[in-house]
C-alpha positions as CSV (number, residue, x, y, z in Angstrom):
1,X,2.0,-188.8,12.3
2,X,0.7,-191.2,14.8
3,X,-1.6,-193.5,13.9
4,X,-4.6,-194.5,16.0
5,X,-5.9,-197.9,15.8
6,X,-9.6,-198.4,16.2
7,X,-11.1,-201.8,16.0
8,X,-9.6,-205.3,16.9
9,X,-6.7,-206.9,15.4
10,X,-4.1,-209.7,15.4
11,X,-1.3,-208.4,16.5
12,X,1.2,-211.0,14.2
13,X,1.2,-211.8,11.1
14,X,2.9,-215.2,10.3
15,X,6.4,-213.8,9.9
16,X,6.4,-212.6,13.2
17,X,5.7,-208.9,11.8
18,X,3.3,-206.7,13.4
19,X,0.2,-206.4,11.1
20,X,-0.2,-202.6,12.1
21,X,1.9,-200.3,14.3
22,X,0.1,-197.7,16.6
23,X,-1.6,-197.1,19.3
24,X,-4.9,-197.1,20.7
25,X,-6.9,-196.3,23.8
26,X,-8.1,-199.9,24.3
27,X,-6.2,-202.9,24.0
28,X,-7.2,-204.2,20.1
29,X,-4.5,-205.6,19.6
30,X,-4.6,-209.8,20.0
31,X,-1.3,-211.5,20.9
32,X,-0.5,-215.0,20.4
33,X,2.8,-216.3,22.0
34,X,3.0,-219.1,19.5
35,X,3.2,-216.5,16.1
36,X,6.4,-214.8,18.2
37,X,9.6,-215.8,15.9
38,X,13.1,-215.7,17.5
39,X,13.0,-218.7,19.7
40,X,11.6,-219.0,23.9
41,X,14.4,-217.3,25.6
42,X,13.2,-213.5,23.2
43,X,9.9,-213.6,24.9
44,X,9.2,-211.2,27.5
45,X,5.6,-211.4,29.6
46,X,5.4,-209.2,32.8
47,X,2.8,-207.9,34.6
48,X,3.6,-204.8,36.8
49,X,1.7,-202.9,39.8
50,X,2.6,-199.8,41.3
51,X,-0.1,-198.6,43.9
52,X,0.4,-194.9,45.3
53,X,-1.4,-193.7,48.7
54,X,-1.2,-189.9,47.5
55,X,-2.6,-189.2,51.3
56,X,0.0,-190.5,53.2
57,X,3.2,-191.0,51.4
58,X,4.0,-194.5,50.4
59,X,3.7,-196.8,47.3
60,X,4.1,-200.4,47.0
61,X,4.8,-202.0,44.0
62,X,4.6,-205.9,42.8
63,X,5.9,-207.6,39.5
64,X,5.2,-211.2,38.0
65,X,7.5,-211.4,35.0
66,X,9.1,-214.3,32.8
67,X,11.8,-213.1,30.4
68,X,13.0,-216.0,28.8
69,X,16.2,-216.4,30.4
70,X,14.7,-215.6,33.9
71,X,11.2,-214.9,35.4
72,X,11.5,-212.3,38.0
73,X,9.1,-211.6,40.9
74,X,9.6,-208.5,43.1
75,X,8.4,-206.8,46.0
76,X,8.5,-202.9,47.1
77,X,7.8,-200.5,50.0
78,X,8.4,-196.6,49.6
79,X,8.2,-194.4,52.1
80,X,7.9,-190.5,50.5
81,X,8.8,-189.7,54.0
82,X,11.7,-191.4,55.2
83,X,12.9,-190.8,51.9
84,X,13.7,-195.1,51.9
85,X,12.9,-198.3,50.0
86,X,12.4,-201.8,51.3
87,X,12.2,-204.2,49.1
88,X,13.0,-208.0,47.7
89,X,12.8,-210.6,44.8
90,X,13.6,-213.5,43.4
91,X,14.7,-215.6,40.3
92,X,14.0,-218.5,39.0
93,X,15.8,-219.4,35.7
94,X,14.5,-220.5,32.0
95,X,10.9,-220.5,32.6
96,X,9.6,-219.9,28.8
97,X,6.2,-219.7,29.5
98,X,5.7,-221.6,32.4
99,X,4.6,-218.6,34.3
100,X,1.1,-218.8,33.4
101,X,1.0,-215.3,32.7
102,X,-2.8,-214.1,30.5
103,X,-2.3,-213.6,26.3
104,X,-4.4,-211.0,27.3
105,X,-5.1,-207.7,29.4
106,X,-8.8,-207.9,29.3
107,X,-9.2,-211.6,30.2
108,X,-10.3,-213.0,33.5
109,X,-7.3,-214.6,34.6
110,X,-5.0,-215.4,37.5
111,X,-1.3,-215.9,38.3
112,X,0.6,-216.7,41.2
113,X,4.2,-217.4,42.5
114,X,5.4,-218.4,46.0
115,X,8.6,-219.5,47.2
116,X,9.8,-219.6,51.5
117,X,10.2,-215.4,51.0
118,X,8.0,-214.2,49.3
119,X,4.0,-214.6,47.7
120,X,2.1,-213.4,44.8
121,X,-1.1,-213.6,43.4
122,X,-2.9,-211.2,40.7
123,X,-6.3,-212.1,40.1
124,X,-8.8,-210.3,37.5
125,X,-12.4,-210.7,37.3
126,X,-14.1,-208.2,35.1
127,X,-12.8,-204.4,36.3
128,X,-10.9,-205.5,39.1
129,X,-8.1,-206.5,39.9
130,X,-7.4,-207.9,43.1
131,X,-3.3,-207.9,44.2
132,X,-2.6,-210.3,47.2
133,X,1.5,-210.1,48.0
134,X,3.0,-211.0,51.4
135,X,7.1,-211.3,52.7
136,X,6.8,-211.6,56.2
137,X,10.7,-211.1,56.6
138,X,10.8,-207.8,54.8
139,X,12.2,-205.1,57.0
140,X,10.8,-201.8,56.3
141,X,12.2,-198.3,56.3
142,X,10.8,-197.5,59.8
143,X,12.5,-201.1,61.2
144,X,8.8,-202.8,61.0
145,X,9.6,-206.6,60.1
146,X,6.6,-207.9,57.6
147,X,4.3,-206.7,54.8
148,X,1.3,-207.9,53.2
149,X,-0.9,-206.4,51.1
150,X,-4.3,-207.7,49.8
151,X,-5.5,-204.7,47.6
152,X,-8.5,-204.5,44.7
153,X,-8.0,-202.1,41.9
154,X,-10.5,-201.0,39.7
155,X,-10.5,-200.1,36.2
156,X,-13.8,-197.5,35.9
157,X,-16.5,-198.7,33.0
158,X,-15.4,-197.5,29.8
159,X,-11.8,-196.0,30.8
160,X,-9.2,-195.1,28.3
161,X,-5.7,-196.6,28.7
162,X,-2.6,-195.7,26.5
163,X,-1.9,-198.9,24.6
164,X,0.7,-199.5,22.0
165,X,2.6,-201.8,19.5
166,X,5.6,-201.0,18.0
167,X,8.7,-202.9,16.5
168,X,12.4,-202.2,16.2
169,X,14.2,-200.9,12.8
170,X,17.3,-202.9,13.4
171,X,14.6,-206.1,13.7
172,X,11.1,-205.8,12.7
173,X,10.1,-209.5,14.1
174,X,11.3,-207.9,17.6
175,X,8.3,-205.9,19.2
176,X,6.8,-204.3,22.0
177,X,3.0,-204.6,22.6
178,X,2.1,-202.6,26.3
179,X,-1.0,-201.1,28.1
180,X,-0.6,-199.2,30.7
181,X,-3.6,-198.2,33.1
182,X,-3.7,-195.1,34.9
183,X,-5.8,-194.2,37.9
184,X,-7.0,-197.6,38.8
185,X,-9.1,-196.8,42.4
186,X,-7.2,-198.6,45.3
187,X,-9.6,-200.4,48.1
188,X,-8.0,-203.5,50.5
189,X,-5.4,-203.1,53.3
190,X,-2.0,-203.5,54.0
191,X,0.0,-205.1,56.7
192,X,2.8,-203.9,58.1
193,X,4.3,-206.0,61.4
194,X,0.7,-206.4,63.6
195,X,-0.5,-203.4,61.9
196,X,-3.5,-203.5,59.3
197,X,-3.9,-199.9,57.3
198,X,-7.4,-199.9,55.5
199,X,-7.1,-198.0,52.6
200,X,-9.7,-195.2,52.2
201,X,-11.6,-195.2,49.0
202,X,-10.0,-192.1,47.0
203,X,-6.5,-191.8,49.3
204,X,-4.5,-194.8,46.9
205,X,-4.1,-195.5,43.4
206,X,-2.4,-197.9,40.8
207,X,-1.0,-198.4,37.5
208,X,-0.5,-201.8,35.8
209,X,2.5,-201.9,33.3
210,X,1.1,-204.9,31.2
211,X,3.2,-206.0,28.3
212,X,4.2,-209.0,25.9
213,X,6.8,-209.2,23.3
214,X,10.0,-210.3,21.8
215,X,13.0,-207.4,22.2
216,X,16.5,-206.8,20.8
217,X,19.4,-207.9,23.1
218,X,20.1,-204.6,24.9
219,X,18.0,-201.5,25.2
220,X,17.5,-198.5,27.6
221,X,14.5,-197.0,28.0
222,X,12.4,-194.1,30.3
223,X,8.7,-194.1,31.6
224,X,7.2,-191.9,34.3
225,X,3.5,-192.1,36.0
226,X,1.1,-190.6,37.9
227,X,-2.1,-191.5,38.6
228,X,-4.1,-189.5,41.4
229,X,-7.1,-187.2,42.1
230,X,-6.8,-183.5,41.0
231,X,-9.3,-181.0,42.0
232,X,-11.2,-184.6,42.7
233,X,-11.0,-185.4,39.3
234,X,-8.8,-188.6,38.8
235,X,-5.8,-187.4,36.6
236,X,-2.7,-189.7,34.8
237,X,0.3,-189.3,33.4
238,X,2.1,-191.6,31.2
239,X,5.3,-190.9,29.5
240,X,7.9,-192.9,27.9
241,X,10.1,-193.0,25.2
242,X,13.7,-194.9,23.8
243,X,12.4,-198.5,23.4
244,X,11.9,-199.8,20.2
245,X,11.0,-197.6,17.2
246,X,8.3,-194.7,17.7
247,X,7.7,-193.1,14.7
248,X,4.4,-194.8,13.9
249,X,3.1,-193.6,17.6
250,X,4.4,-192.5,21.1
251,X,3.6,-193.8,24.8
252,X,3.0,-190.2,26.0
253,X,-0.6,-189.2,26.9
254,X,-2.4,-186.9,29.9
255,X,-5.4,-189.1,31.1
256,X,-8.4,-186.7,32.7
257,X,-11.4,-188.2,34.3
258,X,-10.5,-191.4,32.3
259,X,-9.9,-189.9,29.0
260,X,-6.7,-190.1,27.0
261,X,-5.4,-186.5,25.8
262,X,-2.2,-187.7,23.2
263,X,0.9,-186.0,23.6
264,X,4.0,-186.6,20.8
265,X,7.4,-186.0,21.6
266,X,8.6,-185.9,25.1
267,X,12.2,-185.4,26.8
268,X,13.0,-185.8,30.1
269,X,16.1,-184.0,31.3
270,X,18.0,-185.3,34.5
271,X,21.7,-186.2,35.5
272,X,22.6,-190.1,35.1
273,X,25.0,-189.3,37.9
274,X,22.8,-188.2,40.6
275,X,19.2,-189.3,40.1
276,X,17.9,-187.8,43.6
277,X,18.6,-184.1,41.5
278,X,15.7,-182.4,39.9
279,X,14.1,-183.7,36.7
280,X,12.4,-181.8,34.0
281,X,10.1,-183.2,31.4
282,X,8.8,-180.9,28.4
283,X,7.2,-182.5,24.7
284,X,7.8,-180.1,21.6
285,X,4.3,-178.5,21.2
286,X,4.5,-177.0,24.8
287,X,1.2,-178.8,26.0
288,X,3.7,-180.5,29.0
289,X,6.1,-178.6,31.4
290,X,7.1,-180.7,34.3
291,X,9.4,-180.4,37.2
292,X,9.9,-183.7,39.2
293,X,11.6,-183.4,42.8
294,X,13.0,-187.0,43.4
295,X,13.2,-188.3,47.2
296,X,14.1,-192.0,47.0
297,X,15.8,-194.1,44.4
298,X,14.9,-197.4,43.9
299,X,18.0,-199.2,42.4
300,X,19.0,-202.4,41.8
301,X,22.0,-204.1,39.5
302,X,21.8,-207.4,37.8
303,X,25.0,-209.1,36.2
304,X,24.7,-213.0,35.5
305,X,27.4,-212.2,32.2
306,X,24.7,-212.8,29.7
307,X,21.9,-211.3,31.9
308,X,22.6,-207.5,33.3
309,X,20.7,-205.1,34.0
310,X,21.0,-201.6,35.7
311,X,17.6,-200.2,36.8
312,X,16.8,-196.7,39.0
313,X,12.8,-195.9,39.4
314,X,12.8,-192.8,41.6
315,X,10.3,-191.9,42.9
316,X,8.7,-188.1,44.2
317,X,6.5,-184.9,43.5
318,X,5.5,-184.0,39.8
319,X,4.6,-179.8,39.7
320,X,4.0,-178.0,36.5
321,X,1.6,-177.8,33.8
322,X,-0.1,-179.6,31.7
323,X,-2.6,-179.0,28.2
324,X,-5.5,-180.8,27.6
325,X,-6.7,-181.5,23.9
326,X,-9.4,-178.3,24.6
327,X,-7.0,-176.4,25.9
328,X,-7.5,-176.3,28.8
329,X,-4.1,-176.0,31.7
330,X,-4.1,-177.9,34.3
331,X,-1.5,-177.3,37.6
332,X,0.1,-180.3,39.4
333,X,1.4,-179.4,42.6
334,X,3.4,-181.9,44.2
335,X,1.7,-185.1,43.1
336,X,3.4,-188.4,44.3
337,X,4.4,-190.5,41.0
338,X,7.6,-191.8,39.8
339,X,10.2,-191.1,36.5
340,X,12.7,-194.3,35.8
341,X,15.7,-194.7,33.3
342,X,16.5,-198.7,32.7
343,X,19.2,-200.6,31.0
344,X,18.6,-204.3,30.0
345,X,20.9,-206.7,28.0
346,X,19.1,-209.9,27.6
């Protein structure tokens, strides 16, 4: 059984336990960095964009993170097409809070990072969010030297997103609390060399990965996304499973016109030695049959001894079917998204 919280909440109670496990389709739950037991360096804050142009084949993606040990910030370019990745980041080391990152999702806030390489700012102010990232030395897939993006998403009035809070059986003061935002509308540009792209209202759209929490030394776990317009009705996909303990609620849901149909169980079936083969991705009541065609793998391996990391988001085209709560089937044909499998130890 899932259960489905429904009215605000403290997330900790002060043991460091989460007062109720579940999820919800708005963020209820209120996080406090200072109830978090385990010491600084268990922390982990990130916020997360990925921003798809479904029109003409490219993402971009943007990460402000502090993990205890290390905050990370990170820049991407894919190009569907080219079937390539571009991208760069940087570490600085024992932040433990400095970051500035929000306690919460819903807050106006802003954070920012810059070093010689590299810039980023994420700015909210009621539903947007506006996403300003720039590396002017980043060589891109088609030999272009320089991007910069300065891109507002918006978060339509009333929206559902798939939140959840869950802790681990091994160590119930370790915890995961994560909201993820499908179909966030895409407006802004992007630079690329002496070229400026203005996005189209409709052509690009995001997801934010926003999560806070303490975790377990070493974990692996799985998410994919889409977020898009099908038959001009904006459509998500999140599903995830294999980090922390999801008996009390899973991270799998079908989002349609900005509602959240639940899904429970989901498995996605690929080969860990060739990631660029075809995926498939089916739950147990047979409301989700998916086939994802990778093109490009974005990969990248950490190992500072304590610190490692071994991560591969690939992205492509998800086809299949999909249920509704009503019934109703939907078809997916060759919608851009992305399906990841990550190992952490830190």
């Amino acid at each position: 059984m899932q259960q489905q919280i429904i009215h605000g909440q403290d997330l900790l109670d002060r043991k460091g336990h989460i007062i109720q496990e579940g999820w919800a389709r708005h963020p209820f739950w209120r996080y406090e960095r200072s109830k978090v037991k385990g010491g600084s360096l268990s922390i982990k804050e990130w916020d997360y964009y990925a921003i798809i142009n479904q029109q003409k084949g490219y993402a971009v993606t943007a990460t402000i993170s502090d993990l205890g040990y290390a905050a990370l910030f990170a820049l991407s370019y894919i190009d569907f097409n080219a079937k390539k990745v571009s991208q760069t980041d940087a570490l600085t080391f024992f932040p433990r809070g400095s970051i500035g990152l929000a306690p919460s999702s819903t807050q106006d806030s802003q954070v920012s990072w810059a070093n010689k390489k590299l810039r980023l700012a994420f700015i909210k102010r009621g539903f947007d969010r506006h996403i300003m990232v720039a590396c002017p030395t980043l060589v891109l897939p088609d030999g272009t030297v320089g991007l910069d993006f300065d891109i507002t998403l918006t978060q339509a009035d009333s929206a559902d997103s798939l939140n959840i809070a869950t802790s681990w059986k091994e160590q119930r003061k370790a915890f995961y609390l994560n909201e993820k935002i499908n179909c966030l509308s895409a407006t802004g540009n992007v630079r690329r060399g002496m070229e400026t792209e203005q996005l189209l209202l409709g052509e690009a759209w995001g997801v934010l990965d926003w999560g806070r929490g303490r975790w377990t030394y070493q974990n692996t776990w799985y998410w994919a996304s889409v977020s898009a317009l099908l038959e001009n009705v904006p459509f998500g996909l999140n599903l995830g499973y294999g980090f922390s303990d999801r008996s009390p609620a899973s991270e799998n849901a079908i989002l349609y016109n900005h509602a959240i149909h639940k899904l429970g169980e989901v498995d996605f079936v690929f080969d860990q030695n060739n990631y660029l083969a075809p995926w498939t991705m089916q739950d147990k009541e047979g409301r989700l049959n998916l086939e994802f065609e990778p093109c490009v793998d974005r990969c990248s391996k950490t190992n500072f001894l304590v610190i490692q990391s071994d991560q591969h988001q690939v992205f492509g085209y998800f086809s299949g079917t999909c249920m509704l709560d009503d019934g109703t089937m939907l078809q997916l044909n060759r919608l851009l998204g992305f399906a990841e499998r990550v190992y952490n130890r830190w």
